[in-house]
C-alpha positions as CSV (number, residue, x, y, z in Angstrom):
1,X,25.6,-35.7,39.7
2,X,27.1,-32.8,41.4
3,X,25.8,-30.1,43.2
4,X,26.6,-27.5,41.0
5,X,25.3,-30.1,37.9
6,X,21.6,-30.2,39.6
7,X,21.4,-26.5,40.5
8,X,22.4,-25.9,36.9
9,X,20.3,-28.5,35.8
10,X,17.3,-26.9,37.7
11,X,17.7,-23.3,36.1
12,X,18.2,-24.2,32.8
13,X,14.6,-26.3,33.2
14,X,12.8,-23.2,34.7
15,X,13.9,-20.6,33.0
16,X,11.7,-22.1,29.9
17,X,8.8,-22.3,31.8
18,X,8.9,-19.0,33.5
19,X,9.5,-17.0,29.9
20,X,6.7,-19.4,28.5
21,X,4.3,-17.8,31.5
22,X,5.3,-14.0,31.0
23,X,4.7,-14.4,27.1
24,X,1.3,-15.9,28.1
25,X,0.4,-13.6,30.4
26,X,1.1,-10.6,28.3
27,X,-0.5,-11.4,25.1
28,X,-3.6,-9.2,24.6
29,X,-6.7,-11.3,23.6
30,X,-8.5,-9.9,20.6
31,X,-11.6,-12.3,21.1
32,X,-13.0,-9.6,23.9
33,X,-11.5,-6.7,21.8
34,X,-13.9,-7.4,19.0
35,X,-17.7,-7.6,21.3
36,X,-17.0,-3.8,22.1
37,X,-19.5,-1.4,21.0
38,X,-19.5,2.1,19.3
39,X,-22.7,3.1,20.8
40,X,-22.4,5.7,23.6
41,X,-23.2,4.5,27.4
42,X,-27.0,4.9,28.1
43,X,-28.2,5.5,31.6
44,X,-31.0,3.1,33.1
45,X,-33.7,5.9,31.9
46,X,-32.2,5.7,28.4
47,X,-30.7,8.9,28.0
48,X,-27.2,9.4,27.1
49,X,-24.7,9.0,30.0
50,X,-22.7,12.5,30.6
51,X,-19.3,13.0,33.0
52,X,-18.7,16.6,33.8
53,X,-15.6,17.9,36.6
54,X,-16.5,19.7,39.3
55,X,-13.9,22.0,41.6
56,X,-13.8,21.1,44.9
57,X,-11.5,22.0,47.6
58,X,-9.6,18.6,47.2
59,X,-8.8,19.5,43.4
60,X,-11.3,18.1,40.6
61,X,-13.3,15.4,40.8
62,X,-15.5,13.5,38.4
63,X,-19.0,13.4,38.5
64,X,-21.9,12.4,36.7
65,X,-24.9,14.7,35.4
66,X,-26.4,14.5,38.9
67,X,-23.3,15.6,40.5
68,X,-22.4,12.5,42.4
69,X,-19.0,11.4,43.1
70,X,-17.8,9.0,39.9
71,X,-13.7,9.0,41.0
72,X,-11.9,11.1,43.7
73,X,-8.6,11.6,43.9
């Protein structure tokens, strides 16, 4: 076999493989799709959770109902 034969050889046999893996690893599983719920989130008390925006200096931020920090950026 040649050089150029083997390298050939070689791409042609992992090219397969690779496509086979991105397909895989795209592909949406509808198994952990189907256990979601259409309740709203409840805090630890029970009550309903709420998200509010507060302006800050840095722009808006997301809080909760007691005003703590949920995402800054």
């Amino acid at each position: 076999m040649t050089r150029t034969r083997s390298i050939t050889f070689l791409a042609s046999a992992t090219v397969p493989v690779l496509a086979a893996l991105a397909v895989a690893g795209c592909a949406s599983s509808s198994a952990s799709n189907t256990s979601r719920s259409s309740a709203p989130p409840r805090t630890a008390n029970g009550q309903s959770a709420t998200v509010g925006v507060a302006n800050e200096n840095l722009g808006n931020i997301l809080v909760d109902s007691q005003g703590r920090t949920l995402y800054l950026f």
